[in-house]
N, C-alpha and C positions, 0 to 999 in steps of 0.2 A: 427036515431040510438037509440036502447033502451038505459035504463039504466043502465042495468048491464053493457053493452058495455063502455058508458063514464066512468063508474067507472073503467072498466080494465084499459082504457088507462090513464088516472089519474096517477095509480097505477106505470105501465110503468116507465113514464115521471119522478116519483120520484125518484123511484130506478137508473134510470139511473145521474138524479143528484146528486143523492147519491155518487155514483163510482166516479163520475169524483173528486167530492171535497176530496173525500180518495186518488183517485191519484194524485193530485195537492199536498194533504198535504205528503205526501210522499217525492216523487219529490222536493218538496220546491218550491220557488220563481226563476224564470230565471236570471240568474246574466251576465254580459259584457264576451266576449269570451277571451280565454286566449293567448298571444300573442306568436310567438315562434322567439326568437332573441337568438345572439352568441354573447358573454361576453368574457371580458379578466379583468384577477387581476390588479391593480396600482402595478407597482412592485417601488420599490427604489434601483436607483443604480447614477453611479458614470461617469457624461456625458461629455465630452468634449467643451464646449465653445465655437462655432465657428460661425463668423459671416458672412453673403452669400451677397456678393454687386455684382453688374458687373464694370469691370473694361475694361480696352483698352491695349491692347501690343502696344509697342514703339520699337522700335530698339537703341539698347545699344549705336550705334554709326550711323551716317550719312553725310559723306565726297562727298562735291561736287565736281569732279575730272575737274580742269583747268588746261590750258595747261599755264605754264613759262615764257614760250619765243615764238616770232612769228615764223610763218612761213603755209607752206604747211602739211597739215595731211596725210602722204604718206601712212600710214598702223592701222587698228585696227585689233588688235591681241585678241579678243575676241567674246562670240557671246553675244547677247541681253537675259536678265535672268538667265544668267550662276554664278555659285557661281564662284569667286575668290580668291585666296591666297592673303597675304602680299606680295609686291614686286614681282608680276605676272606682266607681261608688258600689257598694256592697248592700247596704241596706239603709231605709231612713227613720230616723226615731220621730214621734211626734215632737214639731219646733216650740207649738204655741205655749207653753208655759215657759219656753226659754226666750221666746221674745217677750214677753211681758216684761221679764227679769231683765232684759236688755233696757226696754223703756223705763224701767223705771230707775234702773243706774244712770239713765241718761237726763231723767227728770232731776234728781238728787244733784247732779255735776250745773245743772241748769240753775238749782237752788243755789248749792254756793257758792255761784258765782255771782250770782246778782248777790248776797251774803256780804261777797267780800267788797262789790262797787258801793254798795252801802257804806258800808263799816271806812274804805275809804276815804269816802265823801267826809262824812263824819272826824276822820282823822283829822280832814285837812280843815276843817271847821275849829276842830278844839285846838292846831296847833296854831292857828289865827289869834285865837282867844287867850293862849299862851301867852303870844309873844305878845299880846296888846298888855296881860295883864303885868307882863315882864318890866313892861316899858311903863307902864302909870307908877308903878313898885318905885322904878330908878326915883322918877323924879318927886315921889313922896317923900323917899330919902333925903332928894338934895333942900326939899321944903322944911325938911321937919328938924335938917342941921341949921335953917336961918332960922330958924323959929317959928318960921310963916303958919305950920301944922301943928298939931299936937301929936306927941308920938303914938298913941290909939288910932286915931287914923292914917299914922303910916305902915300900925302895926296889921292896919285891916288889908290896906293894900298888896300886902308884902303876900300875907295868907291868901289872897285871892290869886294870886300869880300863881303859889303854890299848887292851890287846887287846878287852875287851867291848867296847868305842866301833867301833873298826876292824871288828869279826865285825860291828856292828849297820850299819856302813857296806855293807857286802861284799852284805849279805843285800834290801838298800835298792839298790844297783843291781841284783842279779837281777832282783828287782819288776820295773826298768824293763826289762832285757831282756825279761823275760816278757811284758809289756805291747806291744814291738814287735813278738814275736812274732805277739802276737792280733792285732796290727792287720794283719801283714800275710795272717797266714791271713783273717784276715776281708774282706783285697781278696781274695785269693785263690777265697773262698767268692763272692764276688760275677761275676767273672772265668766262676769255672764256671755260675754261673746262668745269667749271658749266654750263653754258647756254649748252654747249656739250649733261652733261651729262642730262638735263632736255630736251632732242628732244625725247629719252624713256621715257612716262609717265607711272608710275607701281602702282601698286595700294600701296595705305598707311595705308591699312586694309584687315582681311580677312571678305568677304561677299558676299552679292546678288547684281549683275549689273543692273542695270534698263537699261530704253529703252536711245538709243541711240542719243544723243542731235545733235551731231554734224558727219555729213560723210567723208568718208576719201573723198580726194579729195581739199576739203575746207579748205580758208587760214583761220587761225586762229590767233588772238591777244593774247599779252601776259595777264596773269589774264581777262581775259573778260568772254566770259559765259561758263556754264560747259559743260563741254561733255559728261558726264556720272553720275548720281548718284549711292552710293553704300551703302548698310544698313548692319550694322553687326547687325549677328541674332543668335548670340551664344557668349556669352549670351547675354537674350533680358529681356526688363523690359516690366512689367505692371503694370498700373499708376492705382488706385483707392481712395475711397472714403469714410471715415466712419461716424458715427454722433462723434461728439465731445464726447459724454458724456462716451464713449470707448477710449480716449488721455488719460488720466492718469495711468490707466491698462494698456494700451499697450508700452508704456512706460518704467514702471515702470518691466516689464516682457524682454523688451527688452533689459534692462540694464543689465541684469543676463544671459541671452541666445538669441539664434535667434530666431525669434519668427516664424514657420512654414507656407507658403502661399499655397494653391492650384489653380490651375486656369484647367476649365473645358472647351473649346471652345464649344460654339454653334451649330457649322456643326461637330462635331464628340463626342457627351457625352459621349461616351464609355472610353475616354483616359484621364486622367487628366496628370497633368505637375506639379511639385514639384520643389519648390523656397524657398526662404527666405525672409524675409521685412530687405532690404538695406536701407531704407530714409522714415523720416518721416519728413514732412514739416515745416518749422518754424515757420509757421503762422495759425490758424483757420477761414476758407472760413468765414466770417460774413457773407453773404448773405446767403450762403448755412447752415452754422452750423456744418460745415464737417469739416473734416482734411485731407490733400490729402496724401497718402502714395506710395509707389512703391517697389513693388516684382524683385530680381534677377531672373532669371533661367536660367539653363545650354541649355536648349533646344538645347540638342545634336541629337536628332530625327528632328528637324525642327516641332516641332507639330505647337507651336507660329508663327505666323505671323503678321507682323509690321499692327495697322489700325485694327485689331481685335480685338472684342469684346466677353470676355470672363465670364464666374462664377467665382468670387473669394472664395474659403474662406477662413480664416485669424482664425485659430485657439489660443485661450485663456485658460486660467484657469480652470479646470474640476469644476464642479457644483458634491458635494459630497454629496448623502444621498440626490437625486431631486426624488419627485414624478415623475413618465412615465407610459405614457398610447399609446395605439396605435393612432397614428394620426386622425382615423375615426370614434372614438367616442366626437370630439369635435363637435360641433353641433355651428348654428350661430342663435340666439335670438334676442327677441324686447328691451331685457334687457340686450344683449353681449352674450358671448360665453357660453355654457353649458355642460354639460352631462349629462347624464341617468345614475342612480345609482340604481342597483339594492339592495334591502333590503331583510332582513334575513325571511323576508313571502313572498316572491317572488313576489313584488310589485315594483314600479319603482317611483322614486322620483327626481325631476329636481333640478341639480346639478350648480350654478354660478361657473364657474373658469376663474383662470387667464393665460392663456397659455403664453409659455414662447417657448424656441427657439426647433427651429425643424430640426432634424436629423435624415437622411433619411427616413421612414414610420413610425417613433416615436414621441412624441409633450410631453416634461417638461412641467405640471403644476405646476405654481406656487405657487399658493393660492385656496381652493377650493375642494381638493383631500386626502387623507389619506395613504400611502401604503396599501394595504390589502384588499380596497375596491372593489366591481366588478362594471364595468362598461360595458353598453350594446354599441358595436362596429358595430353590422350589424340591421336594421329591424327597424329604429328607426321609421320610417316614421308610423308606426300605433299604437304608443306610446302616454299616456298622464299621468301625473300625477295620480300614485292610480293603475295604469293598473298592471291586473297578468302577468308575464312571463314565460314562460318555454324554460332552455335554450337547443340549439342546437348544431352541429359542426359549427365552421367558413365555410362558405363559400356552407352548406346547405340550405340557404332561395334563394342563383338565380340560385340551380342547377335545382331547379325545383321536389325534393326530399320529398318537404312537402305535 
């Protein structure tokens, strides 16, 4: 290659390094790419209190249905799982050895009473004979002072009065013998009516029948085992749990009003059940650190079911003027819970907070938060301290848009 040659290309080689260093300085320095996330304000508002345990539904009542009195179980008048009324007939015992018992307390009451018209009659006989022999007595006396008598025959008279007084006495307590006698055939008569009336056994509540203990057919003992259980389920309770350190608030709220329960069931979230807090326990679980409580409800729908495990929540005291932010910008740390705080050069800055109670897709911060401030809600995943942002729509970074 001559030299004029090497020198072109020299020349080239310069100029071309030239350009590039004018475009660079132009251009500037390559800086980190800019990220695109969707941001919502801290807003302040005014949140309701409420605290989310799971709890168990109970049945308000649970009557083991026993049969009274013995005998044969001639008829069940129900079917297995069927809701029943108060005073619905459940099963029938055999009656006829209780009506006999019936008739024949009634025979006995029949006896002494004709007993006592007797013994009556009879009274009023011997108090006849009394007073006759009362009266022949005086005037033997006033005979036997003129001399008319001998005192042997006044002495007879006087004795015979005696004895008529005495027979009228004798005949005067029969009466009352007789008279106890009725009284007690007539508990007696009563006695058997009952066991009577206890051969229809009815229900002593309204509710659900469980499964069948005992079949008709089968002799049965009196009080011995049940034949039926029955759960009332309107109204029904549910039993729950809170930490202690909510017993004084709730309490103190309950003193002044009812204090509101929700219960969510598991197999249908769509439906909740509206209650009240009826009972709160006297004691503090030590082991646990809880207090146990218990919700009413009408569960007039039957949603509740006894054995059921549900969502409580136990609504308190509104939190007035709380920082809220949308649930999805709380982020989880090597240092605890965070945020992404956007700043006024659209820069992101890592935020410590203290989250506080959550309702429905919303999260109260505690401590950590400002109203006013923006915080980054979608995209956090390619975020770091210092990073630029630019915001977008909610729900633009997984439509696939960007």
């Amino acid at each position: 290659m001559s030299r004029n040659a090497i020198l072109a290309v020299a020349v080239s080689a310069a100029l071309a390094l030239s350009a590039c260093k004018q475009q660079q300085a132009r251009s500037g320095p390559a800086g980190p790419p800019v990220v695109p996330v969707s941001v919502a304000k801290v807003s302040q508002e005014s949140v309701p209190t409420e605290l989310r345990v799971i709890g168990t539904v109970e049945a308000s009542s649970i009557v083991q249905v026993k049969s009274q009195v013995a005998g044969e179980l001639m008829r069940v008048a129900f079917a297995e799982g069927q809701n029943v009324a108060k005073n619905d007939l459940l099963f029938q015992i055999d009656p006829r050895p209780y009506d006999d018992a019936v008739r024949q307390a009634e025979a006995a009451i029949t006896r002494d009473q004709a007993a006592i018209t007797q013994q009556e009659a009879a009274l009023a006989r011997d108090s006849a004979q009394a007073e006759f022999a009362r009266t022949d007595a005086g005037r033997y006396e006033q005979l036997q002072r003129a001399g008319v008598v001998s005192k042997s025959q006044y002495d007879q008279a006087k004795t015979s009065a005696d004895v008529s007084r005495e027979s009228a006495n004798a005949t005067q307590a029969a009466i009352s013998t007789a008279r106890a006698a009725l009284e007690s055939d007539q508990a007696a008569l009563a006695k058997a009516r009952l066991d009577r009336s206890y051969c229809e056994i009815r229900s002593p509540l309204s509710g659900r029948a469980g499964n069948l203990l005992v079949h008709g057919g089968n002799l049965v003992k009196a009080n011995d085992v049940p034949l039926v259980v029955i759960h009332q389920l309107a109204p029904i309770f549910v039993t729950f749990s809170v930490p202690e350190q909510h017993l004084a608030t709730i309490r103190r709220i309950n003193a002044n009003r009812k204090l509101q329960v929700r219960a969510v069931p598991r197999d249908n979230q769509q439906r909740t059940a509206a209650g009240y807090l009826s009972v709160i326990d006297n004691t503090v679980d030590s082991t646990t650190g809880t207090i146990h409580l218990k919700g009413t409800f009408e569960n007039a729908d039957g949603l509740l079911w006894p054995g059921q495990f549900v969502t409580v929540m136990l609504a308190l005291d509104a939190l007035n003027a709380a920082a809220v932010v949308p649930a999805e910008a709380v982020q989880n740390g090597q240092q605890g819970q965070f945020v992404y705080v956007v700043q006024a050069d659209n820069k992101v800055a890592i935020r410590v907070v203290k989250p506080g109670i959550l309702f429905g897709k919303r999260m109260v911060i505690e401590s950590g938060l400002a109203p006013g401030e923006t915080v980054v809600i979608d995209g956090q995943l390619r975020l770091f301290p210092g990073a630029t942002v630019r915001t977008v729509d909610p729900g633009a970074l997984g439509s696939g848009a960007l």
